[in-house]
C-alpha positions, 0 to 999 in steps of 0.5 A: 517801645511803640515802635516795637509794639507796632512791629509784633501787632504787624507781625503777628496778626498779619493776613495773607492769601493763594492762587493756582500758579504753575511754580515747579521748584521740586524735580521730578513730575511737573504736571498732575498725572492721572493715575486710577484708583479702584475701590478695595475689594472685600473677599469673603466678607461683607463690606464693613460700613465703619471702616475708612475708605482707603481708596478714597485716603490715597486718591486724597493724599495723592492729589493734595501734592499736586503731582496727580489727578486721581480717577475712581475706578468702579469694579464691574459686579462679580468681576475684579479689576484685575480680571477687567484689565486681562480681559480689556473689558474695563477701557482705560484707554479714555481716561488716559491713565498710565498706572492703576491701584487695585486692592482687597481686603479680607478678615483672618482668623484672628479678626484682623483685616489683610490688606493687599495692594497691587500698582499695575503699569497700563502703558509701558508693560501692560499688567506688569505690576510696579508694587505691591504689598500687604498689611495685617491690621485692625479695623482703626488703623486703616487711615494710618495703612492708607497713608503708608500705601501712598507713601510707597506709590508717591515714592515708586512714582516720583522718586520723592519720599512721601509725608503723608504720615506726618503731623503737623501742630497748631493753635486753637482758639475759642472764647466759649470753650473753658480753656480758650487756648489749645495747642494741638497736633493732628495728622498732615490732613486734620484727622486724629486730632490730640490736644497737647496743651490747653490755656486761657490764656494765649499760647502762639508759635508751635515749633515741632522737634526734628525727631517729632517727639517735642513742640517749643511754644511761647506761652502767656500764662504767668502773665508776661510771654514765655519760650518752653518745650513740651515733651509730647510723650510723657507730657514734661515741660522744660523752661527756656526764656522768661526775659523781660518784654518779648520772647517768641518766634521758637525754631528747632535747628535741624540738627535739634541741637539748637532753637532760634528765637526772638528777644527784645530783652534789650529795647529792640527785637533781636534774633537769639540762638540757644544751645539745648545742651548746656543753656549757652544763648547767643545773641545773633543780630544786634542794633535799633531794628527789629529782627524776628520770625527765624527759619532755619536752612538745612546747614543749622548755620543760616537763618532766614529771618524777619527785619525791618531794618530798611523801614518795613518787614523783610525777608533776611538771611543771615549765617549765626557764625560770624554775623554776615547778613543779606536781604532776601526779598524785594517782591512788594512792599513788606514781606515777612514770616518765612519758612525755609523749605527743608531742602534749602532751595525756596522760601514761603513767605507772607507778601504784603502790598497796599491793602492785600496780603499773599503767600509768596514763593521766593527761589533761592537759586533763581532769586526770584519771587512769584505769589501762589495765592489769590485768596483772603485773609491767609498767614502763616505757610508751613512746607512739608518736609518733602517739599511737595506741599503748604499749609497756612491759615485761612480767616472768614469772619469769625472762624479760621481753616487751615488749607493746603496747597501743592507747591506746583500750585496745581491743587488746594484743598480745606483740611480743617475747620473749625467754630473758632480761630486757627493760628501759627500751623506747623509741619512736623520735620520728620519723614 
């Protein structure tokens, strides 16, 4: 049991970090493409100092995935930006851009704001517009408009579906607040946040439901570790394991008819899969080694998991079916905490060599590794469900920031910080 009490600290409380390398796993763009961004225009109205900027939420969103570079344009007084690019009185020419955004907005007679929006193609077929669209909303959901604009452009532009809507859950921490544990969920980028769940004592491993609507977490409040599954909706709580010694490590399959997790019910750590219909638990590895952290791959019959069976954490995979298993990594000297891509093609993981830790990218097809960062103290990469991007955590000192990172490793940014600890970061699966 020390041997297994070594393994979980090493495991859980493990540290990992980033840095810019050009790695392109996705198809479709392979550099970051300028693309401008003008300010939206207020017909009729005076501008609303309260509102969110929208231009600003999709020059964001579209840099986070590092497939562009966006570039303000600033209308000139009294004239649009449409009417600049017909006169060629705005020259576009020097910022090398292909594609502009233009939009305005105005208030109806109900109260409610119309947005409008226009991409216009500058090289191919000058003013020829690419997309366009329109939204009736209240002044709130301007963020959630902004999002769904850049999920058409991110499509219209690459061919890849954009996730700039989704969610992503994770762990709070702080020893001054009444309920020191918090399970919480946001949007992608760290705004919006709910609290879903909060405890004094520990909760770990936030494990989103394919459909969004559910989180598996392990929870110590009774005393001894526990698996559950909060229904976010209506707040319900369905148990799921209480074994003796350890149970942790949830994981949906992507079908949602099965979750993965990991026991050490019989001495050692072992990899389990529970149907969710009629309670049947499957034990998938067996023997003396410690066996953890499963990521599903997208046929809901592979697992990549964490295993020390050659004397120091690895990456593994193994198929559920007939137990057949192969070791993954050999970047390094440990590697643990992968996260299967959901198309199946690369694996982030937590590489580990003499006193540093890094996030690493490991190519299936290729079968070959490369570390993406450089930084400190960084643990826990979660892909986003198109592929594009990372989220992970950072450590500096006493506070913790969840950070994001294009997979291309063309971009990085902070999207939340906090007076405290974040841990076990999330992506929802649902696009």
């Amino acid at each position: 049991m020390k041997r297994l009490l070594f393994f979980l600290i090493c495991v859980f409380f493990s540290k990992t970090s980033y840095s810019n390398v050009d790695i392109s796993i996705n198809k479709g763009i392979d550099i970051s493409t300028p693309i401008g961004i003008s300010s939206f225009e207020w017909v009729e109205v005076n501008e609303n100092n309260n509102y969110e900027n929208i231009s600003k939420i999709i020059s964001c969103d579209l840099q986070n995935s590092g497939k562009f570079s966006p570039i303000e344009i600033y209308k000139e007084s009294n004239k649009s930006i449409e009417k600049q690019i017909k006169n060629n009185s705005i020259n576009l020419n020097k910022l090398n851009i292909n594609t502009i955004l233009t939009g305005k907005i105005s208030l109806n007679y109900n109260g409610e704001y119309l947005i409008s929006y226009k991409l216009i193609d500058l090289v191919n077929y000058p003013g020829k517009i690419l997309l366009s669209g329109y939204r009736t909303v209240h002044l709130q959901s301007f963020r959630k408009v902004a999002h769904e604009i850049s999920n058409e452009i991110f499509k219209k532009l690459t061919g890849i579906q954009g996730v700039f809507h989704t969610r992503i859950a994770y762990i709070l921490y702080n020893k001054n607040n009444e309920y020191k544990y918090k399970l919480c969920i946001s949007d992608y980028d760290g705004y919006n946040q709910n609290i879903i769940h909060q405890s004094n004592m520990p909760l770990m491993s936030p494990s989103w439901s394919p459909d969004g609507k559910k989180i598996a977490y392990v929870t110590f409040e009774k005393g001894s570790s526990e698996i559950k599954i909060k229904d976010i909706k209506t707040g319900s709580i369905k148990h799921i394991s209480s074994f003796p010694y350890h149970n942790g490590a949830p994981a949906f399959s992507p079908n949602g008819e099965n979750l993965a997790f990991a026991l050490s019910k019989t001495g050692s750590l072992n990899l389990y899969v529970m149907n969710l219909k009629n309670g049947y638990i499957k034990q998938i590895t067996h023997g003396n080694s410690n066996n953890t952290e499963p990521s599903w791959f997208p046929d809901n019959n592979s697992l990549a998991y964490t295993s020390d069976q050659s004397g120091t954490p690895q990456i593994y995979k193994i198929n559920i079916s007939n137990g057949k298993f192969n070791r993954l990594s050999w970047l390094g000297s440990k590697n643990q905490n992968a996260n299967v891509s959901p198309d199946g093609k690369f694996i982030a993981m937590v590489n580990s060599e003499k006193k540093s830790q890094h996030i690493a990218l490991f190519d299936i097809n290729m079968d070959n590794a490369k570390i993406i960062t450089e930084t400190f103290l960084d643990e826990a990469p979660s892909i986003s469900p198109n592929n594009v991007m990372i989220i992970y955590t950072s450590s500096y000192g006493d506070s913790s920031v969840i950070e994001l990172i294009s997979t291309n490793g063309r971009f990085k940014t902070s999207i939340l910080k906090i007076n405290g600890q974040i841990k076990f970061p999330a992506w929802s699966q649902k696009i």
